[in-house]
C-alpha positions, 0 to 999 in steps of 0.5 A, a space after each residue: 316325537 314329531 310335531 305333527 304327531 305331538 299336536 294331534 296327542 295334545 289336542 286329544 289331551 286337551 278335548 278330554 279335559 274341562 281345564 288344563 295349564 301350560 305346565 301340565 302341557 309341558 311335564 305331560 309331554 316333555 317340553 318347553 314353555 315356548 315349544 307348549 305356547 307354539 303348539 297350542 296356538 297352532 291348535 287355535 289356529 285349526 279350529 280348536 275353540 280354547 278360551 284363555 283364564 288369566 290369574 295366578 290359577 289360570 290356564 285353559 279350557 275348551 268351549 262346551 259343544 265345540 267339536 274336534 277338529 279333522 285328523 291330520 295324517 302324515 304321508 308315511 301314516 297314509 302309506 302305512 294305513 293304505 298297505 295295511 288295507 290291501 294286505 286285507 284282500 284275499 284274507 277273508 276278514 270279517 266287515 269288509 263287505 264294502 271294501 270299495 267305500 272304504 277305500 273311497 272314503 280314505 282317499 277322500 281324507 288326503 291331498 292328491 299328492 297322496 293320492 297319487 303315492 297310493 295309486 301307484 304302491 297299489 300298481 308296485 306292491 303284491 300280496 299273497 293270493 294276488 294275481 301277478 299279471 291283473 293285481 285286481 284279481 283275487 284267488 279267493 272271495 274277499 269275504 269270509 264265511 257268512 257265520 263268522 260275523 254272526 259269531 263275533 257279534 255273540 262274542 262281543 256279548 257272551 263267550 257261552 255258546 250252543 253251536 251246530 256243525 256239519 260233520 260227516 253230512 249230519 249236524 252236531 251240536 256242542 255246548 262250548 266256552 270260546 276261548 280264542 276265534 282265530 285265522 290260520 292259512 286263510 282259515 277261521 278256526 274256533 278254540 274253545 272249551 267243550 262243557 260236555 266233554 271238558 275238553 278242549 276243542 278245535 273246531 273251523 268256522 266253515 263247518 259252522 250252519 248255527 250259533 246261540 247262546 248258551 243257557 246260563 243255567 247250565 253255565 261252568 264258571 270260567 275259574 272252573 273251566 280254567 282249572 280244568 284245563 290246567 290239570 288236563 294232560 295232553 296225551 300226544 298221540 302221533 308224533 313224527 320226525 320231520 326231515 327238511 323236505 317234510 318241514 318245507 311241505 309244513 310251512 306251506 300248509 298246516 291246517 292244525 294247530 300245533 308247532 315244530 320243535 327244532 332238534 339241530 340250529 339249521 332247523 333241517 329235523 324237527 319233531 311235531 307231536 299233537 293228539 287225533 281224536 281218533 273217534 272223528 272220522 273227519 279229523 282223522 281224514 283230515 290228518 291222513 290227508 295233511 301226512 300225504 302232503 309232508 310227503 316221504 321225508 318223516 318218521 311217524 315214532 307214534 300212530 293211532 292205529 286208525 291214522 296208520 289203517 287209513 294210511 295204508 287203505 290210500 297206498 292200497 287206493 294208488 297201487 290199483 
């Protein structure tokens, strides 16, 4: 561990206790008795308000009220900090509404030696989504959908929500249990539990126009959720063989959540199998549209006749 890493653990030890000795110091950390008296006279020297007890019990504590002095960051810890900042843009991730101070406010923390590192990784490095001749510009809106911060917020609280969605230009409401909130893609996309259907469900955040709690009343426990979803079987209901024309098309875009299963060690054939619920139009567009994007190179061994009828009235649409 390096010192300047070492001194900021140690400080954070020492703020969260009344006393402590040199010996704690030294087994908590790993350390000489000369190594634990220089760091903590470096400690001292920062501000730190450490009062010394003499005697065979002795040690040292903190002066009550006293304040923690400012994080120190290493330069590589600025860089890492300030790349994982501009990774962020174009995600659409949730309380970044004031990106600009954010960034100001970083800036504030360093020296202008550090300043000048960021400035130019910030004319070196590009992401995804960025413009290559103007990296200012972004392909998509830096904030995400207005609901997913007004969902997260009844998530930090309660998993049990009453949702309304706008599907096929009608609302719908579900009664679900969430079990993960998650971005694929530059998509938000809610997995829960569906508690009148008692079935899993996938359902994006950009159809979302409310969310509520859900009554507790009418609440299934979450050991009983779970041992629903234990003894549920996955009926996979379209299952293709994919070529390494079609698994290139996937890696570029897969909107739902399902995975390849390689069938050779170059990973040019792969099998995907994943169940359509074939009683929502929308979802059932939806997979017609991604099966034209994969492209020729697939084999579909199992369809739902009403993916395979979609299909075939688009190649009727093109042929006209």
């Amino acid at each position: 561990m390096k010192k300047v890493e070492r001194i900021n653990i140690i400080m954070r030890y020492i703020n969260n206790r009344a006393h402590f000795t040199l010996t704690e110091i030294m087994r908590e950390f790993n350390i000489s008795r000369s190594t634990a008296i220089r760091d903590i006279r470096e400690i001292e020297a920062l501000g730190m308000p450490l009062v010394a007890e003499v005697g065979r019990d002795g040690g040292y504590s903190v002066m009550r009220n006293s304040v923690l002095p400012v994080v120190r960051f290493t330069d590589n810890e600025v860089k890492a900090l300030f790349i994982a900042f501009m990774a962020t843009r174009n995600g659409q991730l949730p309380y970044l509404t004031s990106r600009q101070s954010l960034t100001e406010k970083l800036l504030a923390l360093i020296s202008e030696n550090q300043q000048e590192d960021l400035v130019l990784l910030n004319q070196i490095l590009l992401f995804e989504g960025t413009h290559p001749g103007n990296p200012d510009l972004l392909d998509l809106s830096d904030l995400p959908h207005p609901m997913l911060e007004k969902l997260i917020r009844l998530l930090l609280v309660d998993r049990y929500l009453r949702i309304t969605c706008l599907e096929e230009q009608q609302n719908i409401f579900y009664s679900v249990y969430l079990l993960r909130l998650y971005q694929e893609k530059s998509l938000w996309l809610i997995e829960a539990f569906d508690l009148d259907a008692s079935r899993k469900r996938m359902i994006p955040v950009d159809q979302l126009t409310d969310v509520i709690p859900y009554p507790e009343s009418k609440r299934l426990s979450v050991k009983k959720i779970h041992e629903k979803l234990s003894k549920q079987h996955v009926n996979n209901n379209l299952v293709l063989e994919l070529g390494p024309r079609a698994i290139a098309q996937y890696r570029k875009y897969h909107p739902f959540r399902v995975a390849l299963a390689y069938t050779n060690p170059y990973q040019t054939t792969a099998i995907l199998k994943m169940d359509i619920e074939v009683n929502r139009p929308e979802e059932v567009k939806e997979v017609t549209n991604w099966l034209l994007f994969l492209g020729n190179d697939l084999k579909m061994k199992e369809v739902p006749e009403e993916v395979r009828a979609e299909l075939q009235a688009r190649i009727d649409l093109y042929q006209l």
